[in-house]
C-alpha positions in Angstrom: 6.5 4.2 -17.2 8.7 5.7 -19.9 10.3 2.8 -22.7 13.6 3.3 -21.0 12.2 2.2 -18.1 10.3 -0.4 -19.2 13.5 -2.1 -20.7 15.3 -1.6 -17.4 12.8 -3.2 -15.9 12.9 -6.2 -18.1 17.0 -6.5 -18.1 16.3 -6.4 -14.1 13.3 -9.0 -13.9 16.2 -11.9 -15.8 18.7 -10.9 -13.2 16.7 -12.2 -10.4 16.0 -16.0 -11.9 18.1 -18.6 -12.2 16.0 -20.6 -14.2 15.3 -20.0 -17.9 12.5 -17.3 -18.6 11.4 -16.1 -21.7 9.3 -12.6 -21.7 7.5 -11.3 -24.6 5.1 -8.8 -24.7 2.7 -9.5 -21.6 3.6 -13.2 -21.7 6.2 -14.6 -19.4 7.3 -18.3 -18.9 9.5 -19.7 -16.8 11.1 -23.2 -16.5 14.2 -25.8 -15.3 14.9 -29.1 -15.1 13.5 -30.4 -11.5 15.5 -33.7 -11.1 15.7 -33.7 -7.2 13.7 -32.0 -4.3 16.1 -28.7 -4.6 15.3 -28.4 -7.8 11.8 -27.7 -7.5 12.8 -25.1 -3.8 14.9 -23.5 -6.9 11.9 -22.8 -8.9 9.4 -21.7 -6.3 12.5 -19.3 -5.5 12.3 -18.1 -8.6 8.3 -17.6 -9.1 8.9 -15.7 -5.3 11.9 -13.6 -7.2 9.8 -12.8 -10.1 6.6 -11.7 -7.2 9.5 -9.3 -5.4 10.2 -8.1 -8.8 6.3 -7.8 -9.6 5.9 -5.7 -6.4 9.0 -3.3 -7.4 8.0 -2.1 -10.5 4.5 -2.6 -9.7 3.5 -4.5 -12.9 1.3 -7.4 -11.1 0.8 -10.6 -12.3 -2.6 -12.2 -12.0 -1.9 -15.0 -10.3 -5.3 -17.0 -11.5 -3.8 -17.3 -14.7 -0.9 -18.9 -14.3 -0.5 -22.5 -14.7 2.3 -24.9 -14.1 3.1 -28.0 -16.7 5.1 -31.2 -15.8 6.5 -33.1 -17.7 8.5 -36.1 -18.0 8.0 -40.0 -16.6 8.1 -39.9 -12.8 8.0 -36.6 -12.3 7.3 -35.3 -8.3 4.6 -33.1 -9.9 5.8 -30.8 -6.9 3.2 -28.1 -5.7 4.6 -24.6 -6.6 2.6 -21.0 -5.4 2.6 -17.5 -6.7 1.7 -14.7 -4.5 -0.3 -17.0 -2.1 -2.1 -19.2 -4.2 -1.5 -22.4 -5.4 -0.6 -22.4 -9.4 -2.7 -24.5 -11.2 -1.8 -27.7 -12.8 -2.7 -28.0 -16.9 -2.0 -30.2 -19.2 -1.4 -28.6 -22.0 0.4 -25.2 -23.0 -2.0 -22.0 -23.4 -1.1 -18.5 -22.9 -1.0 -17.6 -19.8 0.5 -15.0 -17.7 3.5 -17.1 -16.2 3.9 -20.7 -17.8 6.1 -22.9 -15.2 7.1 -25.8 -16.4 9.3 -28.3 -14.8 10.9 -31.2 -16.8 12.0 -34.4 -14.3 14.7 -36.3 -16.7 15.7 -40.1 -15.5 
């Protein structure tokens, strides 16, 4: 892939989220308020988005090393997958391939 492609590929990867993502390097993370039971379908929408992407421009994300944070007091703690599995709860913030993080805000 030349660096022209690579950056189109990038600008293309935020069009298809509607919840914030940061990208650097080989480090993606992606998050959004999830106040109500549509918020969290939003965010699984988004992590299947970002697999679509994944399979487009064939750069695969290993799906073992991502990891999902909640936060906030009464959160749902809502179950979220990537590419078939089921993304790992943590409780703290390492670097991982895809961070999700949902924030629940009463």
């Amino acid at each position: 892939m030349s660096p022209n492609s690579a950056i189109v590929a990038v600008v293309s990867q935020c069009d298809t989220v509607s919840s914030f993502i940061y990208m650097y390097a080989d480090d993606t993370k992606l998050g959004r308020q999830v106040a109500t039971a549509e918020d969290s379908k939003k965010l699984q929408a988004d992590l299947d988005s970002i697999q679509q992407w994944s399979d487009k421009w064939q750069l695969k994300f290993n799906s073992t090393k991502c990891k999902v944070i909640h936060l906030g007091y009464e959160n749902s703690k809502a179950t979220y997958t990537m590419i078939n599995d089921k993304v790992e709860v943590s409780l703290e913030h390492s670097k991982k391939k895809i961070l999700v993080f949902g924030l629940m805000i009463n």
